[in-house]
C-alpha positions as CSV (number, residue, x, y, z in Angstrom):
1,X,-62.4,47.5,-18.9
2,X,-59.3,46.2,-20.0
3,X,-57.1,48.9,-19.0
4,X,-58.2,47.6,-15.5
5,X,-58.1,44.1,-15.9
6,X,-54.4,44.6,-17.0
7,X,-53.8,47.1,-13.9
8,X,-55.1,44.4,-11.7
9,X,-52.7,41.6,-13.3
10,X,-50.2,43.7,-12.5
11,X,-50.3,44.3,-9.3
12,X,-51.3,40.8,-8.7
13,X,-48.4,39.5,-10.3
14,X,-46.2,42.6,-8.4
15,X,-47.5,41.0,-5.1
16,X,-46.3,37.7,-5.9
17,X,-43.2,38.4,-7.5
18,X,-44.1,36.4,-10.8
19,X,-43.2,36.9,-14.5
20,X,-45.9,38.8,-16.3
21,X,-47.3,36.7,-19.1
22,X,-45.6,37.4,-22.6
23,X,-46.6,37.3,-26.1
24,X,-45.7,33.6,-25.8
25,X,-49.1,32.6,-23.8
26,X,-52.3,32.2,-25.2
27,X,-55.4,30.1,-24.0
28,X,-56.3,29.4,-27.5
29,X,-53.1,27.6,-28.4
30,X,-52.9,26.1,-24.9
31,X,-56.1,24.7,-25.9
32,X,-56.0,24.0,-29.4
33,X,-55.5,20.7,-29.7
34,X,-57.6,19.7,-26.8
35,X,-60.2,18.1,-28.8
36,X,-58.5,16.5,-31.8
37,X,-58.9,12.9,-32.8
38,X,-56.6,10.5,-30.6
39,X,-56.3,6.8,-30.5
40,X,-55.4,4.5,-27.5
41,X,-51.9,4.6,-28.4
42,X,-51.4,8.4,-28.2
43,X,-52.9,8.0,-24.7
44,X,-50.6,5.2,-23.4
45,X,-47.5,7.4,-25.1
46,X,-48.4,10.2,-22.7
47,X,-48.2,8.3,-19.7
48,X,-45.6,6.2,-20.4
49,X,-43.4,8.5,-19.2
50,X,-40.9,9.7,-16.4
51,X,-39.3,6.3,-15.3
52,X,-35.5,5.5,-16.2
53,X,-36.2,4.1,-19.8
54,X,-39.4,6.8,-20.8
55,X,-37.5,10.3,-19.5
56,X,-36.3,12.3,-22.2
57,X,-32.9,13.8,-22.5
58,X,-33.0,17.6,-21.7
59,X,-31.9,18.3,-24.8
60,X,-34.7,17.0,-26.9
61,X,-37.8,18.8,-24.7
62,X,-39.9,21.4,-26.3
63,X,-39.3,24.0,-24.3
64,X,-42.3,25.8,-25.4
65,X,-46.7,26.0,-24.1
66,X,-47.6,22.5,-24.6
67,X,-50.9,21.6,-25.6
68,X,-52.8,19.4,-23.5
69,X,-55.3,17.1,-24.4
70,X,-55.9,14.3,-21.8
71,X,-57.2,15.9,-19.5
72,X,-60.2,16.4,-21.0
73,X,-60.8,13.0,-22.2
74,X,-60.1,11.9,-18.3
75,X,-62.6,14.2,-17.6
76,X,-65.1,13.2,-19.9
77,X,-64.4,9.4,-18.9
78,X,-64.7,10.1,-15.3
79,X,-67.4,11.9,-15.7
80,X,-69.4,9.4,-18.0
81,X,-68.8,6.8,-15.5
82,X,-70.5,8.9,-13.1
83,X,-73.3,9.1,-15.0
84,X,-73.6,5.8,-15.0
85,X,-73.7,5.5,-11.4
86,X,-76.3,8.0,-11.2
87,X,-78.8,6.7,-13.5
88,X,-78.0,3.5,-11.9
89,X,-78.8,4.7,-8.6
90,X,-82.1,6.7,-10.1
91,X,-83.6,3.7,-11.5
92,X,-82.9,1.2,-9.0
93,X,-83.0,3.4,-5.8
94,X,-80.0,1.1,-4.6
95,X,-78.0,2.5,-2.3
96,X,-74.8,0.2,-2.9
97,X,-74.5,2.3,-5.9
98,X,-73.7,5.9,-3.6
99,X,-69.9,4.6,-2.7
100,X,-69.3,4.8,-6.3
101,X,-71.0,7.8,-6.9
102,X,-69.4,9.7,-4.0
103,X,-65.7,8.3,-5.2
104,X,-65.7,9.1,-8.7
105,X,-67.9,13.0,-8.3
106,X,-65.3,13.2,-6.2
107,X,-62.1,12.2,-8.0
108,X,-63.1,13.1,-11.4
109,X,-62.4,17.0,-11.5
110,X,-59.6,16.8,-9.2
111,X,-57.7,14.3,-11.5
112,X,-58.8,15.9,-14.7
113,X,-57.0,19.1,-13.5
114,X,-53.8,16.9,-11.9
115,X,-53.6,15.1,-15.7
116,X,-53.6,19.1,-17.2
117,X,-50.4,20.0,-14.7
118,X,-48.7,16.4,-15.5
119,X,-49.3,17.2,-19.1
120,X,-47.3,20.6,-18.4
121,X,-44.5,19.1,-16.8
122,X,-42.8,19.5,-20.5
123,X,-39.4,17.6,-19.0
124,X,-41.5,14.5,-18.9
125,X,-39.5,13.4,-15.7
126,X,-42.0,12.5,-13.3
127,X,-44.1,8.9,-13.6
128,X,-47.9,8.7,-13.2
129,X,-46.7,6.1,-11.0
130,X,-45.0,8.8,-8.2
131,X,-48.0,11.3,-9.2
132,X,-50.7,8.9,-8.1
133,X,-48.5,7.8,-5.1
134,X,-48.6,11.5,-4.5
135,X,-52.3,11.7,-4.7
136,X,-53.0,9.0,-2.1
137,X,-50.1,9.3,0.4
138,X,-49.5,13.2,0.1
139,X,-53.8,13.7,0.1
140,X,-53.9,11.3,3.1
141,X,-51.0,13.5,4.7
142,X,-52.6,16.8,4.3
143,X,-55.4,15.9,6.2
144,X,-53.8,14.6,8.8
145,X,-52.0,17.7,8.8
146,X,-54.6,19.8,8.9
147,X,-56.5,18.3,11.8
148,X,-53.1,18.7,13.8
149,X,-53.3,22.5,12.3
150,X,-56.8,23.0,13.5
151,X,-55.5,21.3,16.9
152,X,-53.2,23.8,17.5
153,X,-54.9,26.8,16.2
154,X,-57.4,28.5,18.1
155,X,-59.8,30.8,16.2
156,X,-63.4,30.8,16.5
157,X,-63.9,34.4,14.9
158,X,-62.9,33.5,11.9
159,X,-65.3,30.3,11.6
160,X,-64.6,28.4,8.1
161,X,-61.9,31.3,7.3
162,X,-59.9,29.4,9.3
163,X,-59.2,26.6,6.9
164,X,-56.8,28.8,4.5
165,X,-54.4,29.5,7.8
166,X,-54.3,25.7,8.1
167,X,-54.8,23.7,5.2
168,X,-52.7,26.0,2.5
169,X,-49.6,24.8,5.0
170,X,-50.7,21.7,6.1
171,X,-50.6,20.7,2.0
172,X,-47.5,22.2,1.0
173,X,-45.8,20.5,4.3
174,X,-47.2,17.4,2.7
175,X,-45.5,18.2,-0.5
176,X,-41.8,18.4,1.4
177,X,-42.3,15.5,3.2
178,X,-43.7,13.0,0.3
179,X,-41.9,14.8,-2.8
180,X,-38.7,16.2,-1.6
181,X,-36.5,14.2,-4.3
182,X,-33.7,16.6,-5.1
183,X,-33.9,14.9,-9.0
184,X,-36.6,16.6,-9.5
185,X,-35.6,20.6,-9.8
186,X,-37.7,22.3,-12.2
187,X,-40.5,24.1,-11.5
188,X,-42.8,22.4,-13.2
189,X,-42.4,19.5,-11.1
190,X,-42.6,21.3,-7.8
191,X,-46.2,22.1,-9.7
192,X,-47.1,19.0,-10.7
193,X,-46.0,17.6,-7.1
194,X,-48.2,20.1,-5.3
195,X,-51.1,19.5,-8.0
196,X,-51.4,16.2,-7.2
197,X,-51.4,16.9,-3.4
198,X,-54.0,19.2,-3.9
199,X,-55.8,17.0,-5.6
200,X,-55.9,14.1,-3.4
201,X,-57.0,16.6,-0.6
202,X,-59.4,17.9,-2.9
203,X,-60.8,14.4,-3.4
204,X,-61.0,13.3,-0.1
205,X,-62.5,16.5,1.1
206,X,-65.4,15.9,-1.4
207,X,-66.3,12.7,-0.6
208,X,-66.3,13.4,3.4
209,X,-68.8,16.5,2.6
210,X,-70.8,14.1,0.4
211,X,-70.8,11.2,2.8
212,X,-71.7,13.8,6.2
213,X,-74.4,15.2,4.1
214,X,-76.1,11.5,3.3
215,X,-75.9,10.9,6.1
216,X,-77.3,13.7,8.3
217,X,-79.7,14.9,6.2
218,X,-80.8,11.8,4.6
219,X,-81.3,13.2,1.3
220,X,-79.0,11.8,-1.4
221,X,-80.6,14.4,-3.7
222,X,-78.1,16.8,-1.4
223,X,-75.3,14.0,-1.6
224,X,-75.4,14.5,-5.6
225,X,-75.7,18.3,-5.3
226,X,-72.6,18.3,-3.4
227,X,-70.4,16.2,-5.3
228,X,-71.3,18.2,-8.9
229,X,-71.0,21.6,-6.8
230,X,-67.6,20.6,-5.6
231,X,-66.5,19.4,-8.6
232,X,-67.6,21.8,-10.9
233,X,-65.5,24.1,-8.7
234,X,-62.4,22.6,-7.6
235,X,-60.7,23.7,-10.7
236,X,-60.6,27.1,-8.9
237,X,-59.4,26.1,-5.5
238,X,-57.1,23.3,-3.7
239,X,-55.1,22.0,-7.0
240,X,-54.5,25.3,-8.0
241,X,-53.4,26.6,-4.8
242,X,-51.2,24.0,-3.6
243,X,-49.6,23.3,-7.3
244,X,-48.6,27.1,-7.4
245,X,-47.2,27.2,-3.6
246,X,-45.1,23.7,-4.2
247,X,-44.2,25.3,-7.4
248,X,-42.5,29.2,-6.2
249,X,-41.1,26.6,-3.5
250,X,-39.6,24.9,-6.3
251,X,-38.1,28.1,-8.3
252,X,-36.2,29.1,-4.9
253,X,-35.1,25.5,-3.6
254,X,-34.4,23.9,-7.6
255,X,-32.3,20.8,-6.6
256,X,-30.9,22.0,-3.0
257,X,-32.1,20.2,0.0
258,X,-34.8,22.3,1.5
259,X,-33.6,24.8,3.9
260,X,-34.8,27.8,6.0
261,X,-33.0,30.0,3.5
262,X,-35.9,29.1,1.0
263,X,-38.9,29.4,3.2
264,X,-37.7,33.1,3.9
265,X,-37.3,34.1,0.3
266,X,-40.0,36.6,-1.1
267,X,-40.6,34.4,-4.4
268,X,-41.5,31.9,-2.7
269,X,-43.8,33.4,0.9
270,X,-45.5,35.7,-0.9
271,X,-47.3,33.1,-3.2
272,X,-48.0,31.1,-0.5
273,X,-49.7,34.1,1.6
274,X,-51.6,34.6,-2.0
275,X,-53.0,31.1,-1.5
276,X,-54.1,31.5,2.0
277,X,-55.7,34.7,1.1
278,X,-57.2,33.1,-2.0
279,X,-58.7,30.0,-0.1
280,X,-59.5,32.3,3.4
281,X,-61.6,34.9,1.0
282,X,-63.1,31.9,-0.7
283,X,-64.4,31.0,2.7
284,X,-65.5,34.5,3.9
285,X,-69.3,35.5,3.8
286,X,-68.6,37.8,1.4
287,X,-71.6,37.7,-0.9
288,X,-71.5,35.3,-3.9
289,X,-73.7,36.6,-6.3
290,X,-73.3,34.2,-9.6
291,X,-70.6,32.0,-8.0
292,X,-68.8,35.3,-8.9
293,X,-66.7,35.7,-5.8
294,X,-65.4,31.8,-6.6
295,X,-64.4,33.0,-10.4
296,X,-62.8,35.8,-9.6
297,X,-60.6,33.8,-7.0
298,X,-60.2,31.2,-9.2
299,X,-59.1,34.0,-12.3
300,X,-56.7,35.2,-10.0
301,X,-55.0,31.7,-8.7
302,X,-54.7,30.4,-12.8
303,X,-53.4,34.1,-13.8
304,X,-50.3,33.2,-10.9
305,X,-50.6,29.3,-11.9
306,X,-49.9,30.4,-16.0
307,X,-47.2,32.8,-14.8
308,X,-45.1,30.1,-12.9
309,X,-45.6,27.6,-15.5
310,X,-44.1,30.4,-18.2
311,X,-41.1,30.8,-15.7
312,X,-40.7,26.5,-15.7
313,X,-40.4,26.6,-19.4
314,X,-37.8,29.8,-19.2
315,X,-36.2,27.6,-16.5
316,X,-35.8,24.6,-18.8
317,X,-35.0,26.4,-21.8
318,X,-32.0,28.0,-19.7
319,X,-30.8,24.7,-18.5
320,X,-30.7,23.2,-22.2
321,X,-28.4,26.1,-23.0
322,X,-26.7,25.1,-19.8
323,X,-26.4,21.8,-20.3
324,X,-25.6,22.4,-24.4
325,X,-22.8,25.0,-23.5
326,X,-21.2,22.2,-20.6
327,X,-21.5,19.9,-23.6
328,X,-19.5,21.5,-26.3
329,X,-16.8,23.7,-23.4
330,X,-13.2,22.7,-23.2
């Protein structure tokens, strides 16, 4: 079994040109720290940064795995405060109470994932400020987007299949257009950028499903259903997807202007196509015994996602040198 699973990372990482995980990567240090005592003041360090005064110098980032820890409190927050709603809403049968249940189901696992990729932006060089703008404007973008995209494309045979040919571009276009700045170079940020992209798609996706399905059916026990279905998996779709397509668009573009040139190069298409596949087969009636077809997508988009983020920390650990060996040169 584990000759094949490592024949199978192979090839998936042959088909989209990625760096095969080293020695270096390993879930249980990623993790390690995750749930480890932390006060208010270790949370308002980690998102005080990325503005002028909070960035650090290159010189003084671990360039190393981080270990991130708050996304899982965000998580656990978000999701307490849905709870709320929905014991609110149980007892009292109010139904002022189902905007704020639709909302936050909806926004809590797509945000809890975006705080994991801001965590792993290791050069601390982007503001929870520009990632939230991301989520709103570049989300709202996407959409729009993608119902020009389903305008324009014409393919009833392939029924919900469709939505990987269109939304996979539609999102990434969304990344150019709202998170272009040429400051911003690494790979990890291109990641983060299309993370939080993703997620605001992600989020407003939810809470339309959630709202159409109050509202046709009548039957909020559905509404509910929805919202914890889609949340429990959108871990293993339109974060993940979009944050590794920004981010191969990233290692070919770095801090050029975007240009036809990039789009063309291998490193970056072919993890793009991998996300359209990804998301069109997670659409496909292909039988779903388990949720099983969804975990195995989802295995496949994080092995990519943890490949690319190796590379970003390769990339910043090269630019250090580069930057120390500029530093010290005649």
């Amino acid at each position: 079994m584990r000759n094949r699973v490592e024949s199978m990372a192979e090839r998936l990482t042959g088909a989209a040109q990625v760096e095969k995980l080293d020695d270096s990567f390993s879930l249980r240090h990623l993790f390690g720290n995750t749930f480890n005592r932390r006060t208010q003041q270790d949370v308002e360090l980690e998102l005080m940064v990325g503005t002028v005064r909070t960035t650090p110098p290159l010189a003084s980032v671990r360039a190393e795995w981080p270990q991130p820890w708050l996304f899982a409190r965000t998580l656990l927050a978000t999701a307490t405060i849905f709870a709320m709603f929905f014991a609110g809403y149980s007892v009292s049968d109010n139904p002022n109470l189902l905007p704020g249940l639709i909302i936050v189901g909806s926004f809590a696992m797509p945000v809890a994932v975006l705080i994991f990729f801001f965590e792993n932006n290791i050069a601390r060089n982007v503001s929870i400020i520009d990632v939230l703008r991301m989520v709103f404007l570049g989300g709202t973008a996407s959409l729009l987007f993608s119902l020009i995209g389903f305008s324009l494309v014409d393919a009833p045979w392939l029924g919900a299949m469709v939505a990987g040919l269109v939304e996979e571009p539609a999102k990434l276009l969304a990344v150019v257009v709202v998170a272009r700045q040429a400051r911003h170079r690494f790979i990890l940020n291109g990641m983060l950028f299309g993370a939080a992209i993703g997620a605001g798609f992600a989020a407003f996706e939810s809470a339309g499903f959630s709202l159409v399905a109050a509202l046709l059916s009548l039957d909020n026990e559905l509404l509910v259903e929805t919202i914890l279905l889609r949340g429990v998996l959108s871990p293993f779709g339109h974060v993940v997807w979009t944050a590794i397509a920004a981010g191969a668009l990233w290692r070919v573009k770095g801090g050029d202007r975007l240009r036809i040139a990039h789009l063309r190069d291998s490193r970056f298409w072919r993890v793009l196509v991998l996300a359209i596949v990804l998301h069109t087969i997670w659409n496909s009636p292909i039988p779903n015994l388990l949720y099983l077809k969804f975990l195995v997508l989802g295995a496949a988009a994080w092995f990519v996602c943890f490949s690319l983020i190796q590379e970003g920390i390769s990339q910043i650990r090269v630019a250090q040198g580069e930057h120390a060996g500029g530093a010290t040169g005649p």
